[in-house]
C-alpha positions as CSV (number, residue, x, y, z in Angstrom):
1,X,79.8,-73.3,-54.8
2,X,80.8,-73.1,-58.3
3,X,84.4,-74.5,-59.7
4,X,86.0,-71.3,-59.7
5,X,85.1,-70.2,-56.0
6,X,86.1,-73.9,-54.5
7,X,89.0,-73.4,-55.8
8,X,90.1,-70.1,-54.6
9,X,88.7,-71.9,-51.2
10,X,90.9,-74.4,-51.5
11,X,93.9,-72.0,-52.1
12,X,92.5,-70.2,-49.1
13,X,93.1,-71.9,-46.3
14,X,96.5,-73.2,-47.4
15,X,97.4,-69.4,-46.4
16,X,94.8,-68.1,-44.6
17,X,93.1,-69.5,-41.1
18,X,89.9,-70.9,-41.7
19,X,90.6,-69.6,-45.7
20,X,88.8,-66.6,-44.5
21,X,89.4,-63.5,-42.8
22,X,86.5,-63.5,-40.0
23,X,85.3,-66.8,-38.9
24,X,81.8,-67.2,-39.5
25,X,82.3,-66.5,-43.5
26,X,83.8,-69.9,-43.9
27,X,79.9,-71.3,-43.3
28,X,81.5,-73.9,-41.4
29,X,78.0,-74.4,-39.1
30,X,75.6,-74.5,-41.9
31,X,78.1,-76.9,-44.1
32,X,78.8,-75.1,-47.1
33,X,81.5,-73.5,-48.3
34,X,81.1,-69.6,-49.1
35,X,80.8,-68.7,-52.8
36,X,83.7,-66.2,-53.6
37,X,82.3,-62.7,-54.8
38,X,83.5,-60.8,-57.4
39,X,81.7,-58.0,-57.4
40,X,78.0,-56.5,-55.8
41,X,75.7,-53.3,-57.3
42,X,72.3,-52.4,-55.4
43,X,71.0,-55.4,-53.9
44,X,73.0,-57.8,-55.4
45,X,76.3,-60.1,-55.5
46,X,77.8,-61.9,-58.3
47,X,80.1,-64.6,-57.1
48,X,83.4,-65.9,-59.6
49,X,81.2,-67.7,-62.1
50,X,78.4,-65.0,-62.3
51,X,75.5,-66.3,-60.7
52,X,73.6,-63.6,-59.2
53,X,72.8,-63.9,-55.9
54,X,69.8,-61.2,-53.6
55,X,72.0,-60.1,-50.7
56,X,70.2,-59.5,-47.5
57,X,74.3,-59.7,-45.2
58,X,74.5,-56.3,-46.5
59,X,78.2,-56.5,-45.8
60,X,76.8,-57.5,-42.2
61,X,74.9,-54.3,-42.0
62,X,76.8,-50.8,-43.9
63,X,75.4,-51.3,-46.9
64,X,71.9,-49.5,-45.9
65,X,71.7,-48.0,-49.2
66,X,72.5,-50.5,-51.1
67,X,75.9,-51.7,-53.2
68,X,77.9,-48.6,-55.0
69,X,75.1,-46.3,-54.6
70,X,76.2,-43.4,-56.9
71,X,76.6,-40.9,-54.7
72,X,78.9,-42.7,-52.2
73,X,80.9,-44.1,-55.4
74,X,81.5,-40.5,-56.2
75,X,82.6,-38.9,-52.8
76,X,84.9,-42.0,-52.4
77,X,86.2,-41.1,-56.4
78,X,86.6,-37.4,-55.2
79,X,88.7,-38.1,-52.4
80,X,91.1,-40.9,-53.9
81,X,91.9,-37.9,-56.4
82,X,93.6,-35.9,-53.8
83,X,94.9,-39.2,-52.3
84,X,94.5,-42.4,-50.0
85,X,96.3,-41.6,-46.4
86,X,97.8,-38.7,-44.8
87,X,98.3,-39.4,-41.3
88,X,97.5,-35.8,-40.5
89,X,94.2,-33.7,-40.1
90,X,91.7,-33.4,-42.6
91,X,88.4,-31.3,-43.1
92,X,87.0,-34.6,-44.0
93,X,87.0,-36.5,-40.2
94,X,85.7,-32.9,-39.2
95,X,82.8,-32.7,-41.2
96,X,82.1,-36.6,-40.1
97,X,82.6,-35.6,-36.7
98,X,80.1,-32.9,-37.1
99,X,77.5,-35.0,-38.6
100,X,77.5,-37.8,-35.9
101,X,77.5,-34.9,-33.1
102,X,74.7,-33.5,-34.4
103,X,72.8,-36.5,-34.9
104,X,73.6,-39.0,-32.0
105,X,72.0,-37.4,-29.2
106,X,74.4,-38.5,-26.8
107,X,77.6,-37.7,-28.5
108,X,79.5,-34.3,-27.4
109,X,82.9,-35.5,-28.7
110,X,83.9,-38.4,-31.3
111,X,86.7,-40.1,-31.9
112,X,87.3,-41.5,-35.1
113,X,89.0,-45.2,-35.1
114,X,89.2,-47.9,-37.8
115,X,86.4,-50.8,-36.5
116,X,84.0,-51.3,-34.4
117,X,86.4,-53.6,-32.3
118,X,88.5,-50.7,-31.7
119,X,85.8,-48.5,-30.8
120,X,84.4,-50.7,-28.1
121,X,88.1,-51.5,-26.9
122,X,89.0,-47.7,-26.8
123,X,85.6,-46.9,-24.7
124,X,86.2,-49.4,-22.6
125,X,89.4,-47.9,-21.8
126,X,88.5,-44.7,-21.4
127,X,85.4,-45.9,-19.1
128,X,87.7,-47.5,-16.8
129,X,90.7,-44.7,-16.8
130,X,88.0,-41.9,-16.4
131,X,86.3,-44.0,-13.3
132,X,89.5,-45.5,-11.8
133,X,87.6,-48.9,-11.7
134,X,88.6,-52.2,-13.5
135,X,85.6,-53.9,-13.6
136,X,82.8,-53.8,-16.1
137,X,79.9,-55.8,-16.9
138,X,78.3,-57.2,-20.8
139,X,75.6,-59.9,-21.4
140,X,75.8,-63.0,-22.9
141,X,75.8,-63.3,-26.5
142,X,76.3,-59.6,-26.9
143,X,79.3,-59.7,-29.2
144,X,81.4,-55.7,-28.6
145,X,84.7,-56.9,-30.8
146,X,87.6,-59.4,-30.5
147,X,89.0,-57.7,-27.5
148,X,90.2,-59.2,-24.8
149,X,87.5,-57.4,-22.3
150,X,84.6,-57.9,-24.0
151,X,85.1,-61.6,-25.6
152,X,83.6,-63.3,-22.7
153,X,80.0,-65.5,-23.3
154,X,80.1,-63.1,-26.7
155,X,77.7,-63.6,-29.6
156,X,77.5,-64.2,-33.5
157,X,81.1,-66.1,-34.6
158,X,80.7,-67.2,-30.8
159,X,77.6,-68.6,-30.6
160,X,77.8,-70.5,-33.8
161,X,80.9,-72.4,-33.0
162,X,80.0,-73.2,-29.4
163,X,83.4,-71.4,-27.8
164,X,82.3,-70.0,-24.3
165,X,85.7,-67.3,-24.7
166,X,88.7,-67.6,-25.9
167,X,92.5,-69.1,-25.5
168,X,95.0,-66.3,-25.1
169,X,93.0,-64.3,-23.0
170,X,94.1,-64.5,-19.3
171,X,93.0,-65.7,-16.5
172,X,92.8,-62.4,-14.6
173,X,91.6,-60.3,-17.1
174,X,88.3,-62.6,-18.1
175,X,88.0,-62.4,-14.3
176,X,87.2,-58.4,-14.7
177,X,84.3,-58.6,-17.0
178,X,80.8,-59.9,-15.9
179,X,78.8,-61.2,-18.2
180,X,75.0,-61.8,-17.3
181,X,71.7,-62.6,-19.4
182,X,70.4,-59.7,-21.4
183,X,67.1,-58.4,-20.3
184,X,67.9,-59.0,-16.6
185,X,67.9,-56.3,-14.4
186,X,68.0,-58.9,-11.6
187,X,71.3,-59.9,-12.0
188,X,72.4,-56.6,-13.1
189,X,71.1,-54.9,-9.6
190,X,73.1,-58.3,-7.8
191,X,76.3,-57.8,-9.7
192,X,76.2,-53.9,-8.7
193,X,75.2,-54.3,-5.1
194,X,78.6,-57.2,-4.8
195,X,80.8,-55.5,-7.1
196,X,79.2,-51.9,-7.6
197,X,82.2,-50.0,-6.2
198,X,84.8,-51.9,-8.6
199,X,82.3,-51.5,-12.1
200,X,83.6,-49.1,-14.3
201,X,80.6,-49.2,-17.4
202,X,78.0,-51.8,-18.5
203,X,78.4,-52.3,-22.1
204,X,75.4,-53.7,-23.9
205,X,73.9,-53.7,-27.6
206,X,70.6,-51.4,-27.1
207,X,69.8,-54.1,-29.6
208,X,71.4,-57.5,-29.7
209,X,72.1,-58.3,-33.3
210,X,74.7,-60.8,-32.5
211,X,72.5,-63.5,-30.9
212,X,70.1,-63.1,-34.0
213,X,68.1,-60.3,-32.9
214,X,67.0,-59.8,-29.6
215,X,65.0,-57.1,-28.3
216,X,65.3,-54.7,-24.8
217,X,62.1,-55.8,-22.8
218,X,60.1,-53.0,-21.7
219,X,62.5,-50.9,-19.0
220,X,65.8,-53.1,-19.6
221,X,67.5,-50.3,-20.7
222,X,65.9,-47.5,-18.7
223,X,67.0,-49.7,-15.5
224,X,70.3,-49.6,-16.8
225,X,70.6,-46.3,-16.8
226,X,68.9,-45.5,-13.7
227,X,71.2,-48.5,-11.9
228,X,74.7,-47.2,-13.6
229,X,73.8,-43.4,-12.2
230,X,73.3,-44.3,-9.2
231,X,76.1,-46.2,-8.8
232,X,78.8,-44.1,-10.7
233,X,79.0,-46.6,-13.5
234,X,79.6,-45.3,-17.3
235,X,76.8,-46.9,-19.5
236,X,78.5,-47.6,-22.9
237,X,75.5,-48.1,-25.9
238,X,77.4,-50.8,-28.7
239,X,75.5,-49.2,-31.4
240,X,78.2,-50.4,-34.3
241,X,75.6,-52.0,-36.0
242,X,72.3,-50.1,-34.7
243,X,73.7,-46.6,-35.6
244,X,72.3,-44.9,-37.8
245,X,70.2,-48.3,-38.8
246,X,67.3,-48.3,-36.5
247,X,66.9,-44.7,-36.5
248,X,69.4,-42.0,-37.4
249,X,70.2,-41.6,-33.8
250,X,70.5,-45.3,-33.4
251,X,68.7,-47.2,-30.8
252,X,69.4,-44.8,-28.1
253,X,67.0,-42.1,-30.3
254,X,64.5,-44.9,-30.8
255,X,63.9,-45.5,-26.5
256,X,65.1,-41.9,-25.5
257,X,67.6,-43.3,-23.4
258,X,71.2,-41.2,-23.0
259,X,74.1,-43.1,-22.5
260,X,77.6,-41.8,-21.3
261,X,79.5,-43.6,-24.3
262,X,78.4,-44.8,-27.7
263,X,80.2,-46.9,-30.1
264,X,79.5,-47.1,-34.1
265,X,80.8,-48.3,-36.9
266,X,79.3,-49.9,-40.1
267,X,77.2,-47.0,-41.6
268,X,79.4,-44.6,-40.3
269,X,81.8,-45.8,-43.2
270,X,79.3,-46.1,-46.5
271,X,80.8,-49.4,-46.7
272,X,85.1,-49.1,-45.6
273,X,86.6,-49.9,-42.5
274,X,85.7,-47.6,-39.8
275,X,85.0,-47.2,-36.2
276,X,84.3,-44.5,-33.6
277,X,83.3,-44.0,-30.0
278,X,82.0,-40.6,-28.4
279,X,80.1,-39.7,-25.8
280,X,79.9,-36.7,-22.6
281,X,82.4,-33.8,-23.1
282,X,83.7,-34.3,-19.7
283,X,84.6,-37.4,-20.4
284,X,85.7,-37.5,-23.9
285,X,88.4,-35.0,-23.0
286,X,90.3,-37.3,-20.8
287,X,91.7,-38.7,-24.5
288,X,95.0,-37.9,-25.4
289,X,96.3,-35.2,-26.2
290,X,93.9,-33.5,-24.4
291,X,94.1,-36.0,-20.9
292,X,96.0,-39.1,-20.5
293,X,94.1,-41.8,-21.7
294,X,95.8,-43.0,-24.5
295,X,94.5,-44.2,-27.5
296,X,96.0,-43.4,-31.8
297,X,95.4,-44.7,-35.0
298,X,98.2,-44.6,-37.8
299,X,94.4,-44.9,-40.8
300,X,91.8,-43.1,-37.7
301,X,90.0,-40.8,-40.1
302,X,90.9,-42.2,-43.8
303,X,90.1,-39.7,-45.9
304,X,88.0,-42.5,-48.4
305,X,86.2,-43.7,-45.3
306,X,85.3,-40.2,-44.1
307,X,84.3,-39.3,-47.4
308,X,81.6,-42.8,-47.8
309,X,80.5,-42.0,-44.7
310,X,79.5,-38.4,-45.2
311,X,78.3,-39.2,-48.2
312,X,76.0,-42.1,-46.5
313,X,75.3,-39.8,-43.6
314,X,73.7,-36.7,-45.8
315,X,71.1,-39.5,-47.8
316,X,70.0,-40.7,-44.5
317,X,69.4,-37.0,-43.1
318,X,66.3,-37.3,-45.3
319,X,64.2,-39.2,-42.2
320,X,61.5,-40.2,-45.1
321,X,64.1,-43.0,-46.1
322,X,63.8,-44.6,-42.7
323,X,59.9,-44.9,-43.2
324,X,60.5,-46.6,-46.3
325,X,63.0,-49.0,-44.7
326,X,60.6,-49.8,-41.7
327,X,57.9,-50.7,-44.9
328,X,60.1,-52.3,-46.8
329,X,61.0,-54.6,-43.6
330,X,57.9,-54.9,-42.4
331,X,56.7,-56.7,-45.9
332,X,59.7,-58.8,-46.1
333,X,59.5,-60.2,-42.2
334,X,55.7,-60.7,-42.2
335,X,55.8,-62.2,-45.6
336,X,58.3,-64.6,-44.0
337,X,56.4,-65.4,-41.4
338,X,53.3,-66.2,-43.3
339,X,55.5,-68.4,-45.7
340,X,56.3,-70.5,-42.6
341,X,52.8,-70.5,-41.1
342,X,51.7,-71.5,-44.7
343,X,54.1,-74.3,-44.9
344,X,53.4,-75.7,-41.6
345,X,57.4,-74.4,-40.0
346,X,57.0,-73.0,-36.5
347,X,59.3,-69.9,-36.7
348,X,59.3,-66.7,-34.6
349,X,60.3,-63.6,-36.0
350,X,62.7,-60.6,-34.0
351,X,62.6,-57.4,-36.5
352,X,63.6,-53.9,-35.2
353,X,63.6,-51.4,-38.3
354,X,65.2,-52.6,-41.2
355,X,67.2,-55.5,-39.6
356,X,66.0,-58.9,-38.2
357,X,66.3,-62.4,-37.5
358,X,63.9,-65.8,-37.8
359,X,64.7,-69.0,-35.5
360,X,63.0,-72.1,-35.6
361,X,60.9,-72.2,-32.2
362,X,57.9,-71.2,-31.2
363,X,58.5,-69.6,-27.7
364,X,60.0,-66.0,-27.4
365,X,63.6,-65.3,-28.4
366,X,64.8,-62.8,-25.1
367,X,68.1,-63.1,-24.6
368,X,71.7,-66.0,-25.4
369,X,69.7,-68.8,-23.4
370,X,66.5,-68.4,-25.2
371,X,68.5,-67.5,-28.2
372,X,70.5,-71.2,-28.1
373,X,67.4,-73.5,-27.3
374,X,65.5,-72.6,-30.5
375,X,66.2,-75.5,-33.2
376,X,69.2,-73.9,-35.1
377,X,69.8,-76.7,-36.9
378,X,66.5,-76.7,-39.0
379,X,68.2,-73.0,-40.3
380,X,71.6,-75.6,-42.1
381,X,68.6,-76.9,-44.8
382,X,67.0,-73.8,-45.3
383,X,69.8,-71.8,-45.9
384,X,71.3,-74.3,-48.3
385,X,68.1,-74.1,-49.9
386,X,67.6,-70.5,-50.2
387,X,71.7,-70.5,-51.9
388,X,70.8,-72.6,-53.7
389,X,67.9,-70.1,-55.3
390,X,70.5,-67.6,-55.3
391,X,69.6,-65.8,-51.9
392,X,72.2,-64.6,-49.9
393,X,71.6,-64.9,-46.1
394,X,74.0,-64.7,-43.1
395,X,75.8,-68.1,-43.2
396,X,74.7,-68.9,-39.2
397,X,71.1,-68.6,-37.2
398,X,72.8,-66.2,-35.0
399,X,72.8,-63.4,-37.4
400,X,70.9,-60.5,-38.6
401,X,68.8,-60.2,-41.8
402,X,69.5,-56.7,-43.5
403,X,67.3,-54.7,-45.6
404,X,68.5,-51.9,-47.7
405,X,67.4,-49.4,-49.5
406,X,67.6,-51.4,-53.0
407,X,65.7,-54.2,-52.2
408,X,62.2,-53.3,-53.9
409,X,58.7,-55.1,-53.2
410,X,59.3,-57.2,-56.8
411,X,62.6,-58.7,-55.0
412,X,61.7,-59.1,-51.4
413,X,58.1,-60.9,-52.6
414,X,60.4,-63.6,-54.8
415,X,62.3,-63.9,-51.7
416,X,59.4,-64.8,-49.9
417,X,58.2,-67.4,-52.3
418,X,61.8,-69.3,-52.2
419,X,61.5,-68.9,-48.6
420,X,58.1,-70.7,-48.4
421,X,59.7,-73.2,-51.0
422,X,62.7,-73.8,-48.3
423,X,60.4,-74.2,-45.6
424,X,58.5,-76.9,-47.5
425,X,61.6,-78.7,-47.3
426,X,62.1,-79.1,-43.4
């Protein structure tokens, strides 16, 4: 970290917790303390003394087409001409609306809120006032937000500092959420037949990208489905950081699997704060004003949020761009792998589309457990090593490598060289 940025550390944390405003940017489990950015363009960041760094956190997934992509820079100019907040309607969160309706293939009705946290917190809500039931069930080291329901055996921040949940949340209220190991329809099927009549939704990640990545096995998700109908429990899809990423209809398009509720977030923005959850009509409608399931946002629907997120939304409509992701990945993740196999580093590789995740192990990476026993701490040297060649990777092993649409064959192949440099190293 250069002079300038451990200074503005320092300042930091005399004001801020941590010196950082979400936990896992401090880089407190890899030991090194996070350059401070000035300012990014297509695939790249440039922290306070210049250096020039290949992103691949992709502001932890939005930036799918790259930093300031012209045409997002210019909706988001257009709208702060007319001005930054109204609190009222606009055409704007309409047309947004429109857009994710017609794409999302489960989505009937949207509501627009301001993070992904929200989103999940809000459909949670709405799962359990629309089913009368108090109960739901996640999975371990599936990571839906910092809300009180959900932040039980969650993922990414989580995992990396070793906290099983959370002080300040009660007692009584962890007691209502069941969390169980991803891919297991086992426990799922026990859980429902003790607790079915009380379960108001399962909530999972179609595609964990909060343990690393972790991929559904092979009718995980179509047993969910089949389970939650027949036992009159909502299935809520957390596609905050899938949306839109693995597919334009997020993971739900990619396995043809319809869920009562979706989340998103991330994409949906082009890059600013923004959240929204959606799902059946019937259900939907029970949100106020329209039924009594409350839920309001003084920012839901910022007019410069709607407008990146349009903007983002229209480039993506073009499906060719999600071919050139998948190639784009595909060379950087198996040029990774052979970089390791080269250098003698047993790594396995979890990739869906254009976002994915290496750990240090040589078994198969399926849900938190397997997720936990891989050797993490062989990622603290190679990440110091690859900052230190000016590549700019999530600052934990329980994160997601992002491609976007900037990051060019010339780019991703000097990647892979430092990466087989790093690997050298362990």
């Amino acid at each position: 970290m250069g002079k300038r940025s451990k200074e503005l550390f320092l300042k930091a944390q005399e004001i801020i917790p941590g010196g950082v405003n979400s936990p896992v940017r401090a880089g407190r489990s890899v030991g090194v303390d996070p350059p401070f950015i000035r300012r990014a363009d297509g695939c790249y960041l440039w922290d306070m003394e210049g250096k020039r760094y290949i992103d691949y956190v992709c502001s932890w997934g939005p930036m799918i087409l790259g930093h300031r992509h012209p045409e997002v820079i210019q909706a988001i100019s257009d709208a702060l001409e007319n001005g930054t907040s109204y609190g009222a309607p606009t055409e704007l969160e309409l047309n947004l609306a429109k857009m994710i309706v017609e794409t999302v293939p489960s989505v009937e009705m949207v509501r627009m809120v301001n993070s992904g946290t929200e989103a999940t917190m809000s459909a949670i809500r709405l799962a359990r006032g629309f089913t009368n039931r108090d109960m739901i069930i996640k999975f371990d080291g599936c990571y839906h937000g910092h809300n009180d329901s959900s932040l039980v055996s969650a993922g990414s921040g989580m995992a990396t500092f070793g906290i099983p949940g959370s002080p300040g949340i009660p007692a009584d209220l962890a007691r209502l959420s069941i969390s169980l190991p991803f891919n297991s329809l086992e426990a799922v099927e026990k859980a429902v037949e003790k607790f079915g009549a009380q379960i108001a939704a399962v909530i999972v990640e179609p595609i964990a990208g909060n343990m690393g990545v972790v991929l559904p096995e092979e009718g995980f998700l179509e047993g969910l489905r089949e389970i939650t109908k027949e036992n009159g429990i909502l299935l809520i899809f957390d596609e905050v950081i899938t949306g839109f990423r693995v597919s334009p209809g997020g993971a739900q398009e990619l396995y043809n699997i319809m869920p009562d509720l979706t989340c998103l977030g991330k994409i949906i923005g082009g890059g600013l704060p923004v959240g929204a959850y959606g799902g059946r009509k019937d259900i939907m409608s029970q949100v106020a004003p329209d039924g009594n399931i409350y839920q309001a946002g003084t920012l839901s629907g910022n007019p410069l949020a709607m407008a990146a997120g349009m903007a983002t939304l229209m480039i993506l409509k073009n499906k060719e761009i999600y071919t050139r992701l998948e190639e784009k990945s595909r060379f950087l993740f198996s040029g990774l792998k052979d970089a390791a196999v080269k250098a003698g580093v047993d790594i396995v590789i979890n990739r869906a589309g254009s976002m994915g995740s290496l750990f240090f192990t040589t078994s198969p990476v399926v849900d938190f457990t397997s997720a936990k026993a891989t050797n993490a701490s062989k990622y603290i040297p190679f990440y110091k090593e690859m900052l230190a060649q000016r590549i700019y990777l999530a600052p934990s092993p329980f994160e997601s490598i992002f491609i976007s649409l900037a990051h060019n064959e010339e780019i991703m192949k000097k990647t892979i060289d430092f990466a087989f440099n790093a690997f050298k190293k362990l």
